[in-house]
N, C-alpha and C positions, 0 to 999 in steps of 0.2 A: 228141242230134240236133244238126245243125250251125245250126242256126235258134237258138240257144238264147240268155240275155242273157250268159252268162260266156262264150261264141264272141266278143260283142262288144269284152269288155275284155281278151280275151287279143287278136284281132286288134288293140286299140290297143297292146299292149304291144310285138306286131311291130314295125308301123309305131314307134314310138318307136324300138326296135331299130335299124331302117333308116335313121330320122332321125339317128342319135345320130355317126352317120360321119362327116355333112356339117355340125353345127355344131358349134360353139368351144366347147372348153369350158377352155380358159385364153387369157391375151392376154399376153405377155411382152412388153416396153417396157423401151426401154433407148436414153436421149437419145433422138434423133429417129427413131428406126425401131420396129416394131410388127408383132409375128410374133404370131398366130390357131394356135391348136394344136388337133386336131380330131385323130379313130380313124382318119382316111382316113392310107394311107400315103401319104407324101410330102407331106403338107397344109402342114409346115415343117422339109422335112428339114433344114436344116442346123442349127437349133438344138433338133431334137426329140433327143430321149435313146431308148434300148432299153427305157426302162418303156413306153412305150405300149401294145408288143405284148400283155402281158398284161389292159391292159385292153378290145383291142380284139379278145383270144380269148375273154375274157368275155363282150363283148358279143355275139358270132356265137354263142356258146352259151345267150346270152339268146333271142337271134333264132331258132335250131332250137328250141330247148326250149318255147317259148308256141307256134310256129307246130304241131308235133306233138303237144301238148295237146290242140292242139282234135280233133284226130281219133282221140282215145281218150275219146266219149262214153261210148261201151258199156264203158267199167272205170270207172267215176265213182270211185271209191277211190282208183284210180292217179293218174287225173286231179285229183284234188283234192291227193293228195301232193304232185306233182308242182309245180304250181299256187303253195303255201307254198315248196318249193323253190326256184321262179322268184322268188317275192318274194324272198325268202332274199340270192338271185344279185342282184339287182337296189340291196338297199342297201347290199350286200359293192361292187360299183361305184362306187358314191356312194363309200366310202369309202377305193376305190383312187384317185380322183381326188383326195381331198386329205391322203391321206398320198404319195402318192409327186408328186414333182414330173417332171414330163414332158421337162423341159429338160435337157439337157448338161452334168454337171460341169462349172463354171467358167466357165460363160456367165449376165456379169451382168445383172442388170435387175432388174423389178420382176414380180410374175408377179402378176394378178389373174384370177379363175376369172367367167367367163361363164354364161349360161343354159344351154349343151348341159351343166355340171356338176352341177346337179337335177334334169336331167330325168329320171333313174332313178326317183328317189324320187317322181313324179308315175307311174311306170310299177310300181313297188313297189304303188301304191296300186291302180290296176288290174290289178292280181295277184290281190291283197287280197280285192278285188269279184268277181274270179273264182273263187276259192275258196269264198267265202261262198257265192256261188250254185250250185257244185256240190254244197256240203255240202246247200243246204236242197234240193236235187233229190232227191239221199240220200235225207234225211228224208223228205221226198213217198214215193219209190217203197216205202220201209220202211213207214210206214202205211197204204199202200194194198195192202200184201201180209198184214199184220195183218188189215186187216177180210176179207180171201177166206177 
């Protein structure tokens, strides 16, 4: 059902999703100027690099993947796979943002990583919580089939 508590924490996994475009998640500094690097295209074109793209196909693949979870109540199997999968995606992100650097060969400064660069790992966790509660629905509907 879509009433359910793991609907709750997959729709927070969305909304992070969605959040995740429009905040920083690196600050590059260099002398007196300060460029914000965020998944929104164009957020600092001129000193952003080509890695972004991948993490901001990722992220859109986070964002379909939690939002279409939730309306595969009726396979809770699926939905539970699917769910660890999403975690899965979610800390594979966290780790694209600090191996690969988002900036331009050859564009100096100092690069420091912002809030928008954890927030996956806060949306990993409500993955996490989404899982668990589909497993123990599982578990419910299996024991309740037992005693009939």
């Amino acid at each position: 059902m879509i009433q359910r508590k793991q609907t709750i924490f997959l729709l927070l996994v969305s909304l992070r999703a969605i959040a995740q475009f429009f905040i920083p998640i690196q600050t590059l500094t260099f002398e007196d100027k300060s460029w914000q690097i965020c998944l929104m295209p164009g957020c600092s074109a001129d000193v952003m690099g080509n890695n972004i793209y991948v993490a901001m196909i990722l992220n859109i693949i986070i964002l379909i993947l939690s939002t279409s979870i939730i309306f595969l109540y009726k396979n809770r199997i699926l939905q539970y796979k699917l769910a660890n999968l999403l975690m899965v995606f979610n800390v594979f992100l966290v780790g694209l943002f600090f191996i690969f650097s988002f900036i331009k060969i050859g564009t100096p400064g100092i690069i420091s990583y912002q809030s928008g660069a954890f927030l996956p790992l806060l949306s990993a966790v409500f993955a996490y919580l989404a899982a668990y509660y589909i497993k123990k629905d599982e578990q419910l509907v299996r024991s309740a089939d037992r005693i009939r």
